[in-house]
C-alpha positions as CSV (number, residue, x, y, z in Angstrom):
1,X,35.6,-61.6,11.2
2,X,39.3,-61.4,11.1
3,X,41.1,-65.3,12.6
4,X,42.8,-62.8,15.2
5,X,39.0,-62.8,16.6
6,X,38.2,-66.2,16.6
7,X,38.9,-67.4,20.3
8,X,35.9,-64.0,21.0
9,X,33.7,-64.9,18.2
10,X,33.0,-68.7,19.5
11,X,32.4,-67.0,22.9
12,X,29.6,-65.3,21.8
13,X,28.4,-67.4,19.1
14,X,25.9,-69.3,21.6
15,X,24.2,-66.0,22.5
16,X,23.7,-65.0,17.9
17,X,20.7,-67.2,17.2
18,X,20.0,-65.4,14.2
19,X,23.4,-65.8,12.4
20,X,23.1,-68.7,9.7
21,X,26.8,-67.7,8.5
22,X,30.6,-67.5,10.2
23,X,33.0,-66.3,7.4
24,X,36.4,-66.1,8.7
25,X,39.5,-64.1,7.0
26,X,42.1,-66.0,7.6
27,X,45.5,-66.7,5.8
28,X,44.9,-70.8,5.7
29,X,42.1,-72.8,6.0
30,X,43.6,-74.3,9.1
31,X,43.0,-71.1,11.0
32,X,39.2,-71.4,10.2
33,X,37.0,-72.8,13.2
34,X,35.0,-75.5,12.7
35,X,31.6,-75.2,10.8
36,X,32.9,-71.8,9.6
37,X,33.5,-70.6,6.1
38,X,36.9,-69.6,4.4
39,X,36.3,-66.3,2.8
40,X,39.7,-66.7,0.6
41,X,37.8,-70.1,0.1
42,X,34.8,-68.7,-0.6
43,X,36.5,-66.1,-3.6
44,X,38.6,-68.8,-5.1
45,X,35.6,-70.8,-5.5
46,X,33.4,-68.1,-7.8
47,X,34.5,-66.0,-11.0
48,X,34.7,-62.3,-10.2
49,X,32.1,-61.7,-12.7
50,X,29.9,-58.8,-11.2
51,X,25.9,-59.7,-11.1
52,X,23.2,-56.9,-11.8
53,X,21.5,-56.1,-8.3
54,X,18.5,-54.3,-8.3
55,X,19.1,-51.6,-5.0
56,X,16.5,-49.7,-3.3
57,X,18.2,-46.1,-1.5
58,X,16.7,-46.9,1.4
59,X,17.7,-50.7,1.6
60,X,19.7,-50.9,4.5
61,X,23.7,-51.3,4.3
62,X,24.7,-51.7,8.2
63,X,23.9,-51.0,11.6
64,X,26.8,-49.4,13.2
65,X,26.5,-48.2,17.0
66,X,27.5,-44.9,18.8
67,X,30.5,-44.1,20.8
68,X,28.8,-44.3,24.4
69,X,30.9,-41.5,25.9
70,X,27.6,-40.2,27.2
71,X,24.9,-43.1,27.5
72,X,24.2,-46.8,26.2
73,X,25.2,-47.2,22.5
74,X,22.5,-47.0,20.0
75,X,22.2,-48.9,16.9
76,X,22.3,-46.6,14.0
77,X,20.7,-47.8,10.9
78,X,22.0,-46.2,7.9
79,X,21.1,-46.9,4.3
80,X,22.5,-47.5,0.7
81,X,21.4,-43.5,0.5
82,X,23.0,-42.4,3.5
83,X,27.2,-44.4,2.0
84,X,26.5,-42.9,-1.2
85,X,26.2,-39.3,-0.3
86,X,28.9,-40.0,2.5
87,X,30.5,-40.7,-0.2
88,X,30.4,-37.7,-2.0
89,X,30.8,-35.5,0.7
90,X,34.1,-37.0,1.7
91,X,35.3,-36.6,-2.5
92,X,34.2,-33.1,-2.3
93,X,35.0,-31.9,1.3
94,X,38.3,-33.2,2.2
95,X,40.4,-33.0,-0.2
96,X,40.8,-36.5,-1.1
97,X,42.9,-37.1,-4.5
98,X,44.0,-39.0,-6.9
99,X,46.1,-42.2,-6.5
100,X,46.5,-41.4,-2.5
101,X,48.2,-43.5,0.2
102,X,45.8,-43.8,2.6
103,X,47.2,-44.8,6.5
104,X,44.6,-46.0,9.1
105,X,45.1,-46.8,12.0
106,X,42.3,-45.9,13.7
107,X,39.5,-48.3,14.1
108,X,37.2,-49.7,10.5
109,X,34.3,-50.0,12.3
110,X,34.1,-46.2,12.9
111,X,34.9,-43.5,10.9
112,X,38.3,-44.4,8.6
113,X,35.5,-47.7,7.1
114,X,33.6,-44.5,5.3
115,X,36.9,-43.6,4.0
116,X,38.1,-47.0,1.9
117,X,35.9,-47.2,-0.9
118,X,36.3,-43.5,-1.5
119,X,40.3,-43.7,-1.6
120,X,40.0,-46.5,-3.6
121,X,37.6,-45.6,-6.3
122,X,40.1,-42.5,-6.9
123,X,42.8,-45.5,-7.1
124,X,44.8,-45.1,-4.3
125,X,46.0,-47.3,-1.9
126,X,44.8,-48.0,1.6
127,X,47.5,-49.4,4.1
128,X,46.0,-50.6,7.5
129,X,47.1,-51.0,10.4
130,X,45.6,-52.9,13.1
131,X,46.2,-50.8,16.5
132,X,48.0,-47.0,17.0
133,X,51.1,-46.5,18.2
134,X,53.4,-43.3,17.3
135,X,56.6,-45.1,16.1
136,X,54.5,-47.8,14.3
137,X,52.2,-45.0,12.4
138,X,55.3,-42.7,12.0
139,X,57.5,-45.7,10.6
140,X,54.8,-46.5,8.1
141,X,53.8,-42.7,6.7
142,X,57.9,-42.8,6.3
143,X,58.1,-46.4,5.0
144,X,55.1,-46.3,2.7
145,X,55.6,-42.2,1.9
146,X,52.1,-41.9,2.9
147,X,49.7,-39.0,1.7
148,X,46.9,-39.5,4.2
149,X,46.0,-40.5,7.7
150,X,43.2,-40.3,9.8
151,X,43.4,-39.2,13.3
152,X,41.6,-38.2,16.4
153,X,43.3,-35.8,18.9
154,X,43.8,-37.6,21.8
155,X,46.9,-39.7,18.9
156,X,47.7,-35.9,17.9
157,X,48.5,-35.0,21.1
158,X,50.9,-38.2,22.0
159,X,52.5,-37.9,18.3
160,X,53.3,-34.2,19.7
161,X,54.7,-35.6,22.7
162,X,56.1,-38.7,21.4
163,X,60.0,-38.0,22.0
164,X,61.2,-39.6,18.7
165,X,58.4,-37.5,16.7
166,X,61.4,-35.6,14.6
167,X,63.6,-39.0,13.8
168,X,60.6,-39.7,10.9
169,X,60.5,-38.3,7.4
170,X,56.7,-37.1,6.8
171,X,57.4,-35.3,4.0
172,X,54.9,-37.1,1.6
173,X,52.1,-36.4,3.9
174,X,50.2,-33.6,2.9
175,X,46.5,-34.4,4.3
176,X,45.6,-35.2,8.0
177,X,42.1,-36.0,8.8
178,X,41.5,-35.4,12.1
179,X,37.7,-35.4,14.0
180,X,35.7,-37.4,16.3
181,X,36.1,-35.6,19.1
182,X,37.0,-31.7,19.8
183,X,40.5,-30.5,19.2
184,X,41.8,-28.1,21.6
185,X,42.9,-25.1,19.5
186,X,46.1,-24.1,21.2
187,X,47.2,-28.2,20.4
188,X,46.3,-27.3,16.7
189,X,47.8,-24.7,16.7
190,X,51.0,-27.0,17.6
191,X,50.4,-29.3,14.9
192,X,50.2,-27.4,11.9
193,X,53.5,-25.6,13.3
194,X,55.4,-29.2,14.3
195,X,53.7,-31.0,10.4
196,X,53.0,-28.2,8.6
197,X,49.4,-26.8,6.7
198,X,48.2,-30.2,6.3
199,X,45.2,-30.6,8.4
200,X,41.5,-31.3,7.1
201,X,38.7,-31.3,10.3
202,X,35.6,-32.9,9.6
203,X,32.3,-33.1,12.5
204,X,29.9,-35.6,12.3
205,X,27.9,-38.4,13.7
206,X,27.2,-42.1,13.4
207,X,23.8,-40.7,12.4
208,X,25.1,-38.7,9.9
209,X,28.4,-40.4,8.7
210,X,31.5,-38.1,7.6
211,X,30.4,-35.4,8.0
212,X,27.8,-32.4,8.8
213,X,30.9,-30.0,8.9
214,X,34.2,-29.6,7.4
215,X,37.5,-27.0,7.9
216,X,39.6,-27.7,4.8
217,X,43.7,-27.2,4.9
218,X,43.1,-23.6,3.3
219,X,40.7,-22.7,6.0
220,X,43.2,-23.3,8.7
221,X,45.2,-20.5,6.8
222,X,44.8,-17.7,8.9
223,X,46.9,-14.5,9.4
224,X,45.5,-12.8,12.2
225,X,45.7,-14.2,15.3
226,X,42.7,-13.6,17.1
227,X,40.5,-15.0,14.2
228,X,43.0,-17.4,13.8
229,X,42.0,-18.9,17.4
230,X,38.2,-18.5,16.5
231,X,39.0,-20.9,13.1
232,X,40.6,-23.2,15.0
233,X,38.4,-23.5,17.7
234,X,35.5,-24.3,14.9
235,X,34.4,-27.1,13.0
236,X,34.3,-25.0,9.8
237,X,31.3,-24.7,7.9
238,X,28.6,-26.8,6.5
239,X,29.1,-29.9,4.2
240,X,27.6,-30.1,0.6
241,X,24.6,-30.3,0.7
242,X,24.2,-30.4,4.7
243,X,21.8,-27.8,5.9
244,X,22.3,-27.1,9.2
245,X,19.8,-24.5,12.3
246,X,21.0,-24.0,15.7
247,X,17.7,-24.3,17.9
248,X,16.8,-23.5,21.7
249,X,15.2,-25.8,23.8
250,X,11.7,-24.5,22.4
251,X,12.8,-25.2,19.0
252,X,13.0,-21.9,17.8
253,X,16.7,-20.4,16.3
254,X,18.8,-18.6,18.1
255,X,21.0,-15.6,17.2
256,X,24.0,-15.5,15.6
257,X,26.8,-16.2,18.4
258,X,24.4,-17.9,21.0
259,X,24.5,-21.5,21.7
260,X,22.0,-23.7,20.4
261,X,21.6,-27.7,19.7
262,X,22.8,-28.3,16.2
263,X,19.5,-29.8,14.1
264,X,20.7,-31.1,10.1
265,X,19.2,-31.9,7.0
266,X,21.6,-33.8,4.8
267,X,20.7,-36.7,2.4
268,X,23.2,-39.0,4.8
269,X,21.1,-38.8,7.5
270,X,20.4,-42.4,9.3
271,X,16.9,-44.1,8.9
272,X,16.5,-44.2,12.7
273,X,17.7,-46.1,15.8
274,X,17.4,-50.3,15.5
275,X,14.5,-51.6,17.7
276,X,14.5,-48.0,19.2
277,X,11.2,-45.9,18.0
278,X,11.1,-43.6,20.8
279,X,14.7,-42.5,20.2
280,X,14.3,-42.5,16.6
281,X,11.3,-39.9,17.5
282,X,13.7,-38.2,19.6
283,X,16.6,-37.4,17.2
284,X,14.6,-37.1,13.9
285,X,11.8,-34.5,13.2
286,X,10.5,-34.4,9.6
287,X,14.5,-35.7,8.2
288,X,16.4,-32.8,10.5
289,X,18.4,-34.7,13.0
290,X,19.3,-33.5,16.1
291,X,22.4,-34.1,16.8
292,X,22.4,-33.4,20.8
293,X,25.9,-31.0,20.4
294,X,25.5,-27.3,21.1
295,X,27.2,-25.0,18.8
296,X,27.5,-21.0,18.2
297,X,27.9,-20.2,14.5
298,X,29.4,-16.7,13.6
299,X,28.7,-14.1,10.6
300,X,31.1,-16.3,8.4
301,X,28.8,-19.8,9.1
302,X,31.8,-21.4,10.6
303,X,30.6,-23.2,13.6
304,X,32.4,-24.0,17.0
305,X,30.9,-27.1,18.7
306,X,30.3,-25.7,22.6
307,X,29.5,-29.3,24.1
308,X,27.6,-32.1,24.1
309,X,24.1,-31.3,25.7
310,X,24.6,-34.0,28.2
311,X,27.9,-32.7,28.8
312,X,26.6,-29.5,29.7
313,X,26.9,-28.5,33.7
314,X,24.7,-26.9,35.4
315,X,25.5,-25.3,38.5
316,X,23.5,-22.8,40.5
317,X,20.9,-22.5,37.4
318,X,23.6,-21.7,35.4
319,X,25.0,-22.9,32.1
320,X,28.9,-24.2,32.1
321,X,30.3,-25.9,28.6
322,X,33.7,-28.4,29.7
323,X,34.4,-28.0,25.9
324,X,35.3,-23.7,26.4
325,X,37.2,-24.7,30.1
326,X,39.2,-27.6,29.0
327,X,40.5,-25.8,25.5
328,X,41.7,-23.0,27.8
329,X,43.5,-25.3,30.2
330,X,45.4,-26.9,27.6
331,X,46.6,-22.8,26.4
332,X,48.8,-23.9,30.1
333,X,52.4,-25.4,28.9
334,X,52.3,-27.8,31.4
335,X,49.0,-29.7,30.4
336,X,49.2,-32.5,28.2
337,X,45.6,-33.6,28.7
338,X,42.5,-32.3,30.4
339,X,38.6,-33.2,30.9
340,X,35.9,-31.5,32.8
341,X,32.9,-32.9,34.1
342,X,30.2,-31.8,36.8
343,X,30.5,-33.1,40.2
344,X,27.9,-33.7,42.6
345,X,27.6,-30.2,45.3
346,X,25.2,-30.0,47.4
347,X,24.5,-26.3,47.6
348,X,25.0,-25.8,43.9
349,X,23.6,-29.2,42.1
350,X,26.8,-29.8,40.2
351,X,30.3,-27.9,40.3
352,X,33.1,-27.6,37.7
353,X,35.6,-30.2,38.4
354,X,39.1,-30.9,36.1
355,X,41.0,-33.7,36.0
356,X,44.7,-32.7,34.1
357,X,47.3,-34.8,33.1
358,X,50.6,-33.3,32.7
359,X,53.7,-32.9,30.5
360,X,56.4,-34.9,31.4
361,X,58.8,-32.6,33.6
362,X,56.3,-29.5,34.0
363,X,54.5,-28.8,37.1
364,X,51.7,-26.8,37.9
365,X,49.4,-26.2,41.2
366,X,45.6,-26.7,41.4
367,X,45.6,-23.3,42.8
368,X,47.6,-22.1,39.6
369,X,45.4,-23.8,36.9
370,X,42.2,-22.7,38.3
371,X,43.4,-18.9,38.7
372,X,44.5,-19.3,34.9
373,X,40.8,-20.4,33.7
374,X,39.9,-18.0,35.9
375,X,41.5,-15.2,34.4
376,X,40.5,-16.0,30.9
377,X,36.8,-17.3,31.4
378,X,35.7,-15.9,35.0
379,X,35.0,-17.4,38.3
380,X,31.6,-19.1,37.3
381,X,32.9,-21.2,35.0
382,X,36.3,-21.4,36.6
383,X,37.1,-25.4,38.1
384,X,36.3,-25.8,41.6
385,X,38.7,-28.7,41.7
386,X,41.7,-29.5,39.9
387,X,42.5,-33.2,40.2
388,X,45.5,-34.4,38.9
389,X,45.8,-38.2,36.9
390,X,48.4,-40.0,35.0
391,X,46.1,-40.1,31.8
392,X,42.6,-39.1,31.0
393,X,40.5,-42.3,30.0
394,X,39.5,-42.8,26.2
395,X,36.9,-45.3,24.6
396,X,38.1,-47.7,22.1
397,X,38.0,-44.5,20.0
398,X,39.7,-42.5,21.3
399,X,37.6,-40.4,23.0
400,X,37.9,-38.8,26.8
401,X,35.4,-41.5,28.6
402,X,33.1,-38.9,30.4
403,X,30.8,-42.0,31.2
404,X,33.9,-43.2,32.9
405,X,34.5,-40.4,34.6
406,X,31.2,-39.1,36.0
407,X,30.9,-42.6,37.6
408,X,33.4,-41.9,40.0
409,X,31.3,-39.5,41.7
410,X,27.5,-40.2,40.6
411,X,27.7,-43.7,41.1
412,X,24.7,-44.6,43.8
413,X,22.4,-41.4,43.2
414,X,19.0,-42.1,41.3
415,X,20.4,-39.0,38.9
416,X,23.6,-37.9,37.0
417,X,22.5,-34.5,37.6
């Protein structure tokens, strides 16, 4: 752990029984607590010589935990098998080159800590930052003429916004990872016009790191405009070697164009849930994963992620996706940010509620925003209420916190449905 952590880590160390060893980074050994090791210590105090280490593929390398937007974080046991083909998908996927500059400033502990050792081993340089904020990550891409960043959309959106976006010279960047968490397409569409053709998508999981999916730069590259919002509306097509089915809820596949729960067979797949078997039956059937996010996939394989399945609303026995409603209210100019969620209704089980956040000096009616979805999507899966909020709530990575939000209106009902 880093020293800035030290006053949390003795906190909690009571409760970790099981840990023999504290190793602290920290610039001097004064910083180090008490019956803690040094790790600069630690280094200067051994030759660098590298020791033969007989590895197993499945030996396991970490235990990392999911978001929680939609339940309890589970931990995710992947393996020495699962890095190294993570590994190899990232080299051959998204574009990663030679002697990069690698920004990152979102958090190690999630995705951009599956992109180090890759930038590194093509001998670049990896500059880190420890929290996001616009002028701070603009400053440094400038500073440092940075190559690469990492980013999920909800710090797209507020590097769009940000007022003093134009007052940076970006002009060494020329790859922006971006993932985690849906993009809205019409906000894309934004981006590539504002930083130019230098965005590389990637879809994934904790259980099946970096990714099952990725949209290259030169797929964003499309002329014609209505295929152009179906690309960016996608997650592109499958990862080498990811094979990927789209299954109904009997587990048989569905047609081209009709939703179904994305299921994948990759070689990065996780070895199963820590302490969890019945969730580890759950999500893996003879090595496919399933992944719990609906998808269509058109003639081209690109595949546009629908929802979460626990995202899903159902209201009146009928299907609604808050992915499809909340890319179309942010096609409104005077949306900045936007989540959907199902509400409790008595009559109809659950009803399409949106909570909006707008642009600074742009105004809009609920009455307006909901005859807008409407128009484009229908009255079913139109929102019944718009509710208007200074920001949308994200988790510590940056995704909208439907957790968060839901509990503002299920809280005290034996079901969330």
């Amino acid at each position: 752990y880093h020293e800035k952590l030290a006053t949390r880590v003795l906190e909690i160390q009571p409760q970790l029984t099981t840990v023999r060893h504290f190793v602290c980074v920290a610039d001097e050994p004064c910083g180090v607590p008490a019956g803690h090791l040094h790790l600069q210590a630690l280094l200067r105090a051994h030759d660098a010589t590298p020791r033969t280490e007989t590895i197993d593929p499945e030996n396991l390398a970490g235990i990392y935990f999911t978001g929680g937007t939609t339940g309890r974080p589970k931990g995710v046991m992947l393996s020495q098998r699962s890095f190294v083909f993570t590994y190899y998908m990232e080299l051959l996927d998204f574009g990663l080159g030679w002697h990069e500059t690698f920004v990152f400033a979102t958090p190690l502990t999630h995705a951009a800590g599956c992109l180090l050792l890759p930038v590194l081993l093509r001998q670049g340089r990896c500059v880190i930052l420890d929290h996001f904020e616009p002028d701070l990550l603009l400053g440094t891409i400038e500073r440092e003429r940075a190559t690469m960043t990492l980013l999920v959309p909800t710090m797209i959106y507020i590097l769009l916004d940000h007022p003093r976006r134009d007052a940076f010279d970006l002009g060494s960047l020329r790859n922006v990872l971006y993932g985690a968490a849906a993009i809205a397409p019409e906000r894309l569409r934004q981006a590539i016009e504002r930083f130019g053709p230098v965005f590389t998508q990637f879809f994934g999981q904790t259980e099946a790191p970096m990714a099952l999916t990725s949209l290259p730069r030169e797929l964003h590259d499309v002329a014609d405009p209505v295929r152009q919002a179906q690309v960016y509306a996608s997650a592109g097509i499958a990862t080498y070697p990811t094979r990927i089915r789209l299954l109904d809820e009997q587990g048989h596949d569905v047609p081209e164009g009709e939703p179904g729960e994305i299921v994948a067979y990759a070689p990065n797949v996780m070895s199963g849930y820590f302490d969890d078997p019945a969730a580890t039956a759950e999500a893996l059937h003879d090595g496919w994963l399933h992944t719990g996010d609906i998808a269509r996939r058109d003639a081209d394989g690109y595949l546009t992620i629908v929802d979460r399945r626990k995202d899903m609303i159902v209201s009146g026995g009928f299907n609604v996706y808050p992915r499809e409603i909340e890319d179309v209210l942010f096609e409104h100019p005077a949306v900045a940010q936007a989540a959907v969620i199902g509400v409790p209704h008595e009559r109809w089980g659950e009803e399409v509620k949106a909570l909006v956040a707008l642009r600074p000096g742009h105004s809009v009616t609920e009455g307006e925003l909901i005859e807008f979805v409407k128009a484009r999507k229908g009255s079913l899966t139109a929102p019944k209420s718009v509710e208007f909020v200074a920001a949308i709530p994200v988790t510590n990575l940056g995704k909208v916190d439907k957790k968060a939000l839901r509990a503002r209106y299920w809280s005290g009902r034996t079901r969330n449905v």
